[in-house]
FILUMNU-198903 format. One record per residue: residue in three letters; x, y, z of N, C-alpha, C in turn. Coordinates in nm, 4 decimals. Atoms other than C-alpha are relative to their C-alpha. Layout:
N
ALA / X / Y / Z / X / Y / Z / X / Y / Z $
...
REM end
This chain:
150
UNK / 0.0816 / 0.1056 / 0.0571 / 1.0738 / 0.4539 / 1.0851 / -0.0347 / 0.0353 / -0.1446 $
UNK / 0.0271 / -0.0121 / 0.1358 / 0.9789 / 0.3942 / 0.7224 / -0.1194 / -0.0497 / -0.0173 $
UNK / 0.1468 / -0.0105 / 0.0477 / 0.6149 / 0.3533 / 0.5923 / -0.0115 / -0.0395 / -0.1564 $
UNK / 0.0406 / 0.0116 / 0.1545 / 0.4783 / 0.2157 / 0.2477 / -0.1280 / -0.0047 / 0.0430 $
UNK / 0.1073 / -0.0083 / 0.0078 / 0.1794 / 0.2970 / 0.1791 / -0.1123 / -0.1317 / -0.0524 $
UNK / 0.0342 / 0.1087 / 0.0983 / -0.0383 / -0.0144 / 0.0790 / -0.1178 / 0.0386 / -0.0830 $
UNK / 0.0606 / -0.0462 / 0.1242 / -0.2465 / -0.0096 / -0.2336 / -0.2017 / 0.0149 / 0.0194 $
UNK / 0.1028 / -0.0497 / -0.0232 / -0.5696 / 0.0521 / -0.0666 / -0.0366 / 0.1583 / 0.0648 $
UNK / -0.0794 / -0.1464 / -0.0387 / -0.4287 / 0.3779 / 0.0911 / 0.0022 / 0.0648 / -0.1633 $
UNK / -0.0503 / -0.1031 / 0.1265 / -0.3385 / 0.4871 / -0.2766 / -0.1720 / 0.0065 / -0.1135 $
UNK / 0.1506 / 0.0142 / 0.0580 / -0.7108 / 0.3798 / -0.3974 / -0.1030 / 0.0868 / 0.0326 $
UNK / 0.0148 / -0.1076 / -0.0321 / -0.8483 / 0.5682 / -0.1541 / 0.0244 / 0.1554 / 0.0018 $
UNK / -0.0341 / -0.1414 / 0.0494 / -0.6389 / 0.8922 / -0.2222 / -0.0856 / 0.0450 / -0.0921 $
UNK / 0.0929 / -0.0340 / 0.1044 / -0.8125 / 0.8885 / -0.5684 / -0.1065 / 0.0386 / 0.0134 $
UNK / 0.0884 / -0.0549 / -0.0209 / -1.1071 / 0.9169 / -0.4158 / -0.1096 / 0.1227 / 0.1351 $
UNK / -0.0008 / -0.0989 / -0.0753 / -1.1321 / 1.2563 / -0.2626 / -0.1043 / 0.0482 / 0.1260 $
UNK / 0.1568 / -0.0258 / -0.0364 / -1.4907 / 1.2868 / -0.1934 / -0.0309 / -0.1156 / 0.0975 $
UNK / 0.0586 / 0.1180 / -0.0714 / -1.4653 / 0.9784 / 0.0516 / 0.0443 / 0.0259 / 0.1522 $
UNK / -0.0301 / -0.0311 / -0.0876 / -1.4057 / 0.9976 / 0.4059 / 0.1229 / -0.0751 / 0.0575 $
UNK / -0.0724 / 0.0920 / -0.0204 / -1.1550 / 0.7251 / 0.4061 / 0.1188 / 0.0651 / -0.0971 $
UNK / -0.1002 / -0.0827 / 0.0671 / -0.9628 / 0.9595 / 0.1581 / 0.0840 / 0.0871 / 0.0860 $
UNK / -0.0191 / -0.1792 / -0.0582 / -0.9641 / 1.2538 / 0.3951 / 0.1265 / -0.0986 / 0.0922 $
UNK / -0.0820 / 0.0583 / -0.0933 / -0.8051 / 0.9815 / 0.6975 / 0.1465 / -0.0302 / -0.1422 $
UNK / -0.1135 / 0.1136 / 0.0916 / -0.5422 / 0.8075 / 0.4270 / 0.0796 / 0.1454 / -0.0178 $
UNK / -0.1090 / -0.0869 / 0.0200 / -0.4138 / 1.1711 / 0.3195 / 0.0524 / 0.0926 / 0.1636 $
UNK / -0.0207 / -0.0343 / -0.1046 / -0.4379 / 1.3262 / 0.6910 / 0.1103 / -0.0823 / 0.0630 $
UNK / -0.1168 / 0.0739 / -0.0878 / -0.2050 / 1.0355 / 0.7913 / 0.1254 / -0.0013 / -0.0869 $
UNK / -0.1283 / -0.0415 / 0.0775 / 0.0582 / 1.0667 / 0.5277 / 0.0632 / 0.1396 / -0.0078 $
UNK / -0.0502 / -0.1394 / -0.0431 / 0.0498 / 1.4537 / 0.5730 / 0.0607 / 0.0059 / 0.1391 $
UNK / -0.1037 / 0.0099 / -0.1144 / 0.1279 / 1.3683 / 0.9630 / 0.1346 / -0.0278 / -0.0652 $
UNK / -0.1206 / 0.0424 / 0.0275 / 0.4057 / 1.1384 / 0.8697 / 0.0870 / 0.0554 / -0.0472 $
UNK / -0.1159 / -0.0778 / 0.0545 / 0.5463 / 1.3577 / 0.6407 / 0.0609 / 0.1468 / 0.0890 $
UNK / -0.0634 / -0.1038 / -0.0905 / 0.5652 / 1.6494 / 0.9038 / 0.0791 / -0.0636 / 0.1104 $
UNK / -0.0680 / 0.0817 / -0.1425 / 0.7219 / 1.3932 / 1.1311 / 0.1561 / -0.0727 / -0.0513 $
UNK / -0.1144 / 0.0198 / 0.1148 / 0.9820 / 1.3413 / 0.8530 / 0.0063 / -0.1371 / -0.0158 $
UNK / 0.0008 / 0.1360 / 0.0573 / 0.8725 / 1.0118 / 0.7668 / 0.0088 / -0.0155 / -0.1331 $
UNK / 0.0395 / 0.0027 / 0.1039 / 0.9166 / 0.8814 / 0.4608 / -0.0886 / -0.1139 / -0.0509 $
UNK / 0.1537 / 0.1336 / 0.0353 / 0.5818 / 0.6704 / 0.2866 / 0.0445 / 0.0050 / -0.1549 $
UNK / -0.0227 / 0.0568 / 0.1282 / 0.7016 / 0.4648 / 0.0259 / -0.0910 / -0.0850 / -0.0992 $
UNK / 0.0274 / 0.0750 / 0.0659 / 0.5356 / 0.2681 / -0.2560 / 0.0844 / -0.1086 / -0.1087 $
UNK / -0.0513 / 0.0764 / 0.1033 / 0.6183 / -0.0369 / -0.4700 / -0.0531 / -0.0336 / -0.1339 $
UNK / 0.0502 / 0.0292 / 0.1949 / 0.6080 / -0.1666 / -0.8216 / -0.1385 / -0.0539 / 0.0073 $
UNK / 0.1518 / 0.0866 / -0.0510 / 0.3242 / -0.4185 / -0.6728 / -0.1278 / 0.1110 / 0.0546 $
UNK / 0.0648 / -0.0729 / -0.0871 / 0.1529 / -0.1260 / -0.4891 / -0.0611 / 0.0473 / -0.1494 $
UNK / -0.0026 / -0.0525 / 0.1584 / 0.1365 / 0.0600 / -0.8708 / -0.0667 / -0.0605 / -0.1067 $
UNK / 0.0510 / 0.0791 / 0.1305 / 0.0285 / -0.2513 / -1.0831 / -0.1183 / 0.0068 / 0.0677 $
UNK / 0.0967 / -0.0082 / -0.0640 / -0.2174 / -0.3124 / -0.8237 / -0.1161 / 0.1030 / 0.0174 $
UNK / 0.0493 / -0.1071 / 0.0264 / -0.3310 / 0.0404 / -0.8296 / -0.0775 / -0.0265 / -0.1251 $
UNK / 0.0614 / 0.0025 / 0.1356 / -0.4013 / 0.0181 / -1.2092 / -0.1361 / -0.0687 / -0.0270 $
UNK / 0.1259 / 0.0733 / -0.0075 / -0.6049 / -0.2756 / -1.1684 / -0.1089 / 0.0059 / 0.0723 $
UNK / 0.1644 / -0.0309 / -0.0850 / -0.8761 / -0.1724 / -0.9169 / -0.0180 / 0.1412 / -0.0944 $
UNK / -0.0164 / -0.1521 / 0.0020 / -0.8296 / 0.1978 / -1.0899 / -0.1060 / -0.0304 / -0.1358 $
UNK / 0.0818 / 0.0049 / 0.1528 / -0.9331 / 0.1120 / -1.4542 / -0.0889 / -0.1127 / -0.0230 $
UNK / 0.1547 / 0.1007 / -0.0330 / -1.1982 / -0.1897 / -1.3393 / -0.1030 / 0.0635 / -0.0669 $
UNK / 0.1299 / -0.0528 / -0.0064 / -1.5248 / -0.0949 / -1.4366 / -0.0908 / 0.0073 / 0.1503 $
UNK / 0.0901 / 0.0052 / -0.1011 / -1.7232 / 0.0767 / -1.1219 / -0.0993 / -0.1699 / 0.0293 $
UNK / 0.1006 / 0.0734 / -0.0034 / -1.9928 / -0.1893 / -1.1456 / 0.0659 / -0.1465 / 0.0556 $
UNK / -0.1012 / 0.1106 / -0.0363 / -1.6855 / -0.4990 / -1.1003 / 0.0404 / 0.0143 / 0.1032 $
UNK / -0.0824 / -0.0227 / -0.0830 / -1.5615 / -0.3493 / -0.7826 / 0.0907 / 0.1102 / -0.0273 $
UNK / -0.0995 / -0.1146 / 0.0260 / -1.3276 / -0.0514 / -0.9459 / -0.0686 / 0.1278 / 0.0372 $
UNK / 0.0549 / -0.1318 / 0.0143 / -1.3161 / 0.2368 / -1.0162 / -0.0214 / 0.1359 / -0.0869 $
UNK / 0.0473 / -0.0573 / 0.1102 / -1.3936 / 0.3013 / -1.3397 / 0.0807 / 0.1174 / -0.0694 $
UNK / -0.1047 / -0.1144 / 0.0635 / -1.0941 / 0.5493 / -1.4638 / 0.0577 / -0.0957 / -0.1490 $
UNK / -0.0912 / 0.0264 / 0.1346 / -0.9690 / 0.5502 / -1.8230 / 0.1402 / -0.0315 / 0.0321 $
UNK / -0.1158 / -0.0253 / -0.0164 / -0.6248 / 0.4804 / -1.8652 / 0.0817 / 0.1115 / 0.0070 $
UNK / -0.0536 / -0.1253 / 0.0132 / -0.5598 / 0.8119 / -1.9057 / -0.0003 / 0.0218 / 0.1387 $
UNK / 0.0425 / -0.1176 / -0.1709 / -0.6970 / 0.9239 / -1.5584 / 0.1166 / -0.0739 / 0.0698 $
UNK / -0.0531 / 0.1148 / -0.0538 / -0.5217 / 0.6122 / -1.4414 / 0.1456 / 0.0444 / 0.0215 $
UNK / -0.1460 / -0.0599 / 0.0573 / -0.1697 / 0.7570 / -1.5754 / 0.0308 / 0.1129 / 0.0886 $
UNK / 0.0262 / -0.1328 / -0.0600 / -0.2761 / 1.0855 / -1.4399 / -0.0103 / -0.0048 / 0.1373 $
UNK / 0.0069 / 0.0349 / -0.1089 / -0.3097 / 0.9677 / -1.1145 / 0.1335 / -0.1031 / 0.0572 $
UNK / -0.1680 / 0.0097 / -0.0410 / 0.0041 / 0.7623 / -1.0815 / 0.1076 / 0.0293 / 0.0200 $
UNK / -0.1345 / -0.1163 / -0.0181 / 0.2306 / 1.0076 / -1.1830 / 0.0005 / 0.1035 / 0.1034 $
UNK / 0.0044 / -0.0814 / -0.1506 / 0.1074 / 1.1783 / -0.8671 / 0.0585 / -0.0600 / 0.1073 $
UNK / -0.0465 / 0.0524 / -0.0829 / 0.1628 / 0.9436 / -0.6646 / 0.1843 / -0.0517 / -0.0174 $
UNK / -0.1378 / 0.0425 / 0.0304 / 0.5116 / 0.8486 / -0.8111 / 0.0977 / 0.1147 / 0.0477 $
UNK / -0.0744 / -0.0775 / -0.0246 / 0.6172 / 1.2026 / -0.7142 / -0.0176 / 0.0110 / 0.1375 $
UNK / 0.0119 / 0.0048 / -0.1886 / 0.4550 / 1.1538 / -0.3498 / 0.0425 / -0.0804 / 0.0722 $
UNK / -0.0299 / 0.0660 / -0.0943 / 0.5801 / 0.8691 / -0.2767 / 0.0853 / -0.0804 / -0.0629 $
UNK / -0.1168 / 0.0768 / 0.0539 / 0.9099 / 0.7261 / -0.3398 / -0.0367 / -0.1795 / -0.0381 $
UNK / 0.0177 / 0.1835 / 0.0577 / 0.9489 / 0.3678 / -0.5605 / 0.1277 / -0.0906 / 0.0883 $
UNK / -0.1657 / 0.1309 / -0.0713 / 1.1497 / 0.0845 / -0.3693 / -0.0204 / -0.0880 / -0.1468 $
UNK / -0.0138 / 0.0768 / 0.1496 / 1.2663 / -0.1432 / -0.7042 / 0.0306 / -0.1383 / 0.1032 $
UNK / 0.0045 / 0.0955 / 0.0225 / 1.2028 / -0.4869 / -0.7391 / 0.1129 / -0.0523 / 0.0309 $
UNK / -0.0763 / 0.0605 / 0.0207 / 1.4614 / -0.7355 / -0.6819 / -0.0108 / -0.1476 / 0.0117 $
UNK / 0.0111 / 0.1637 / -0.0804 / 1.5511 / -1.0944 / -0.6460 / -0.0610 / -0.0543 / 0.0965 $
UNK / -0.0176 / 0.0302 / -0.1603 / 1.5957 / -1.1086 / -0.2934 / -0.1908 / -0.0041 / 0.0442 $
UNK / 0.1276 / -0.0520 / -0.0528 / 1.2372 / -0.9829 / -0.2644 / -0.0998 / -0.1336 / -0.0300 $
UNK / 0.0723 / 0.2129 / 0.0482 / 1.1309 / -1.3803 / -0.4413 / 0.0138 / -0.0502 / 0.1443 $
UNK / -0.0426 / 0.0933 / -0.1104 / 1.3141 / -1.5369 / -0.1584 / -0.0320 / 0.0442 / 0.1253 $
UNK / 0.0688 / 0.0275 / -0.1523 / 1.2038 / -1.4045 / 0.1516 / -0.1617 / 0.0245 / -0.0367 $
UNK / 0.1255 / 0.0270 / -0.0077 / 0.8433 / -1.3944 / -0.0161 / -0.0743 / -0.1536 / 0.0076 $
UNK / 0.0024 / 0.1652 / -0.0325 / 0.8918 / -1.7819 / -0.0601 / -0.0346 / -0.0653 / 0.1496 $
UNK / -0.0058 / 0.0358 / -0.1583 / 1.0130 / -1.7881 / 0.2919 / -0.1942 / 0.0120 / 0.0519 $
UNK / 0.1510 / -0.0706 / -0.0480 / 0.7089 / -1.5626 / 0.4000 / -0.1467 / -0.1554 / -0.0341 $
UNK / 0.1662 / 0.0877 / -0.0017 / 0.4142 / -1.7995 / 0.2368 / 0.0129 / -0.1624 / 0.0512 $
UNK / 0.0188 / 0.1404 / -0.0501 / 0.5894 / -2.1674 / 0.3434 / -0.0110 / 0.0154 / 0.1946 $
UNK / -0.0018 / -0.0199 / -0.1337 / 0.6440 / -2.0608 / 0.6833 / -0.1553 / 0.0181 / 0.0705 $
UNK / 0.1060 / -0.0753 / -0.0228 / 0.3376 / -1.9046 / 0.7141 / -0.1487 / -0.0899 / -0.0621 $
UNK / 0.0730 / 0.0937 / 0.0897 / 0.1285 / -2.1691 / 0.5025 / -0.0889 / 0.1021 / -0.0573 $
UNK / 0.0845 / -0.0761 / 0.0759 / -0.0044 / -1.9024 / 0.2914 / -0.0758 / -0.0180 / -0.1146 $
UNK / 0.0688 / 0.0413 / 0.0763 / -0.2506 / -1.9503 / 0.0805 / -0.0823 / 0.1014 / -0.0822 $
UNK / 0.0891 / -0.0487 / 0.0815 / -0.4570 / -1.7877 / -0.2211 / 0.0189 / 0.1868 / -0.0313 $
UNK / -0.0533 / -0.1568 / 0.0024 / -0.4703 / -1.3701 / -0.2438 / 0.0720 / 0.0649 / 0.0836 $
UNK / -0.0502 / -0.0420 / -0.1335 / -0.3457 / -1.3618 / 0.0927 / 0.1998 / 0.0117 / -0.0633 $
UNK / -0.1537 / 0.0471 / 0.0349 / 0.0337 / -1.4722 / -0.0915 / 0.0241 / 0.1990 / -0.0682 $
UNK / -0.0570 / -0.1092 / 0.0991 / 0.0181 / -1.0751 / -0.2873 / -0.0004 / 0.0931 / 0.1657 $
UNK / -0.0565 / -0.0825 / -0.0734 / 0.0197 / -0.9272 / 0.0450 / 0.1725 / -0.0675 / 0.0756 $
UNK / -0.1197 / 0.0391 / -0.0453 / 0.3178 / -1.1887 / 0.1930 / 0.1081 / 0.1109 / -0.1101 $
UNK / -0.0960 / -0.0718 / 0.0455 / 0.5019 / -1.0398 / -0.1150 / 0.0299 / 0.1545 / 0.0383 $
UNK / -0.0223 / -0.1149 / -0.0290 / 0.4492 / -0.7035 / -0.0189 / 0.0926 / 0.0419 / 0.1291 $
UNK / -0.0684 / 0.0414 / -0.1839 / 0.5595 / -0.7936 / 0.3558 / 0.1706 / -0.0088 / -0.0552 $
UNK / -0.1390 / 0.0882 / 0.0427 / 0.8838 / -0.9631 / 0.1635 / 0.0756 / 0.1987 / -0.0576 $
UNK / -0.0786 / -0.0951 / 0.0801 / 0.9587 / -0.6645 / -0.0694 / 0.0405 / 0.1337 / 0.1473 $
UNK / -0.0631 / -0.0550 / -0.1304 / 0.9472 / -0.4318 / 0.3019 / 0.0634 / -0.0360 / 0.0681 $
UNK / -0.1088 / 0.0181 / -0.0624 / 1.1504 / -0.6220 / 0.4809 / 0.1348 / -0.0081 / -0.0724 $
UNK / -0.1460 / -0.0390 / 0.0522 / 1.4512 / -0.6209 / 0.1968 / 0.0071 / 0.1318 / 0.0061 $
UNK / -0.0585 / -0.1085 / 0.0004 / 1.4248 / -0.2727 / 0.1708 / -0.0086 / 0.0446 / 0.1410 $
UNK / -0.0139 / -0.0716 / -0.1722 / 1.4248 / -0.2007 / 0.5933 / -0.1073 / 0.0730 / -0.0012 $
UNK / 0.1186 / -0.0935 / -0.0076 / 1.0573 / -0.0625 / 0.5662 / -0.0596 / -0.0585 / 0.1235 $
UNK / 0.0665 / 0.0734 / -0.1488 / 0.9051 / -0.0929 / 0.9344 / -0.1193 / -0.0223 / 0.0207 $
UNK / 0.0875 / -0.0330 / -0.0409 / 0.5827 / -0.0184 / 0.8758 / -0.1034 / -0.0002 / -0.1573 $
UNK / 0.1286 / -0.0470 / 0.1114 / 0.2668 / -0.0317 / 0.6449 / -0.1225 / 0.0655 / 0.0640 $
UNK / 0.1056 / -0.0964 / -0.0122 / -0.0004 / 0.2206 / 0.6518 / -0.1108 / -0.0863 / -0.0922 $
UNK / 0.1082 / 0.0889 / 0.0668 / -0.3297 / -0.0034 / 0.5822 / -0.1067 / -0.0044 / 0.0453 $
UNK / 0.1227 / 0.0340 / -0.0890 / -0.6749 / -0.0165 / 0.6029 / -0.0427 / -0.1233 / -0.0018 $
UNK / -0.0123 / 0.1534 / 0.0067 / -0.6399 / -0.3835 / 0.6180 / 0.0852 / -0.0476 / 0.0708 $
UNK / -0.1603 / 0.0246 / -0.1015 / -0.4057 / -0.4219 / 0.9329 / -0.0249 / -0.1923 / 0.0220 $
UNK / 0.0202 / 0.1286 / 0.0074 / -0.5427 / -0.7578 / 0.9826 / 0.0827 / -0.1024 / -0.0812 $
UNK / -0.0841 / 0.0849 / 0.0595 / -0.4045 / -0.8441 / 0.6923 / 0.1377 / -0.0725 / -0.0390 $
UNK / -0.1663 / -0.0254 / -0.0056 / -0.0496 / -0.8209 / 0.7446 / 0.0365 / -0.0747 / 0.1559 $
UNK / -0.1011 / 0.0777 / -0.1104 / -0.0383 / -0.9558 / 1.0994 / 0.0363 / -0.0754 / 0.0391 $
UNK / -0.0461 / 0.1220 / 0.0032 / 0.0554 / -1.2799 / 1.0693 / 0.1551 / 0.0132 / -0.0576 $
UNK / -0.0987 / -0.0333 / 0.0606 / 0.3683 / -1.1680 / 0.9178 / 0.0893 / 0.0785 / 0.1038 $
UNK / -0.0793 / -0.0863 / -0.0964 / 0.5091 / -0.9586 / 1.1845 / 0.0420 / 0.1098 / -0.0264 $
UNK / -0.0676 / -0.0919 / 0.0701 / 0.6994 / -0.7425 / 0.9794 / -0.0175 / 0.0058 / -0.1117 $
UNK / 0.0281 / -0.1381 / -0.0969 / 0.6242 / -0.4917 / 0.8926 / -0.1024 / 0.0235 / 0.0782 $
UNK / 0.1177 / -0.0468 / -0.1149 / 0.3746 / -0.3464 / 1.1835 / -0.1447 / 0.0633 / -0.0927 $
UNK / 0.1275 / -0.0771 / 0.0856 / 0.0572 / -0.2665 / 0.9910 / -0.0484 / 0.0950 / 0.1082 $
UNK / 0.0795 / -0.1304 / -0.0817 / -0.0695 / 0.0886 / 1.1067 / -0.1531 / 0.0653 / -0.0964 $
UNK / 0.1568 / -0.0440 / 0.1015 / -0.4491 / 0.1806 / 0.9705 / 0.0422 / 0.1768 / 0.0208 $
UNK / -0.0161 / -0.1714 / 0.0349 / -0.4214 / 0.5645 / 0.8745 / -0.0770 / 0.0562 / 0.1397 $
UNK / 0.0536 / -0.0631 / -0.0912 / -0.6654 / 0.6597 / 1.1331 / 0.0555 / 0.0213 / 0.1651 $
UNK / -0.0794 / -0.0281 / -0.0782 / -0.4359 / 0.5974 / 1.4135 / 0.1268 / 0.1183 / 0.0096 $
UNK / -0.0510 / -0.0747 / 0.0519 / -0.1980 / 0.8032 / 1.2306 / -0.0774 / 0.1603 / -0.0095 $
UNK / 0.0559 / -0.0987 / 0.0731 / -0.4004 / 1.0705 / 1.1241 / -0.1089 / 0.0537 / 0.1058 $
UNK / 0.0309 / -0.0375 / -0.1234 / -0.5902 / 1.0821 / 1.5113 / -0.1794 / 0.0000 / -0.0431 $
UNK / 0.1234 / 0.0068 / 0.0190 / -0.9279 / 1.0281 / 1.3101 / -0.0704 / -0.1182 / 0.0259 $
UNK / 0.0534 / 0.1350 / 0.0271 / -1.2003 / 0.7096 / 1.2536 / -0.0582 / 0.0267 / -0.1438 $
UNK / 0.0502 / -0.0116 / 0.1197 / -1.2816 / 0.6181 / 0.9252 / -0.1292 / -0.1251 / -0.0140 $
REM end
């Protein structure tokens, strides 16, 4: 099975000192002893940026661009990039008419879209909810993974 991490998983990493950190890296350290591999996308990355360099007080989390940088390039070496393509438009199309998707809910269909072109089975999310209308991939919350509660 294959795993992407979704971009609340990588939000959480950043923040070490949280207990929702400790589950998010405990379940990617399983996976990876289980020889999984936990991928991220371009969307996972932009997305990152934008909660990352928010201002605390807006909902972020208040990092310079620098830290911001400094913190991606970590993750870029932890967790492989699936690239963008076409294909990844057209079954996100599919995804939101089928599905009558509507409003912020459409940036996770794409995410759904961009895992099923690349054969990813699985998202690691603390937002499983949000994904299951979609079927595919299986949203897994870290803490199942990782044998904790967050």
């Amino acid at each position: 099975m294959a795993y992407c991490a979704d971009t609340n998983v990588l939000l959480r990493w950043v923040q070490p000192e949280t207990d929702a950190s400790r589950v998010a890296r405990a379940a990617v350290k399983a996976l990876h002893l289980r020889g999984e591999t936990v991928y991220v996308t371009p969307q996972n990355l932009i997305e990152f940026w934008t909660v990352a360099t928010r201002p605390a007080e807006v909902n972020g989390l208040g990092l310079s661009p620098i830290q911001a940088e400094v913190e991606m390039a970590k993750m870029e070496r932890l967790f492989p990039l699936l690239p963008d393509t076409a294909a990844i438009y057209q079954e996100w199309r599919k995804i939101v008419v089928d599905n009558g998707t509507i409003g912020p809910r459409s940036h996770d269909a794409r995410l759904a879209a961009a895992l099923r072109i690349h054969g990813v089975t699985h998202i690691l999310t603390f937002n499983v909810s949000d994904f299951r209308s979609f079927g595919n991939p299986a949203a897994v919350h870290p803490s199942e993974i990782a044998g904790t509660q967050s």
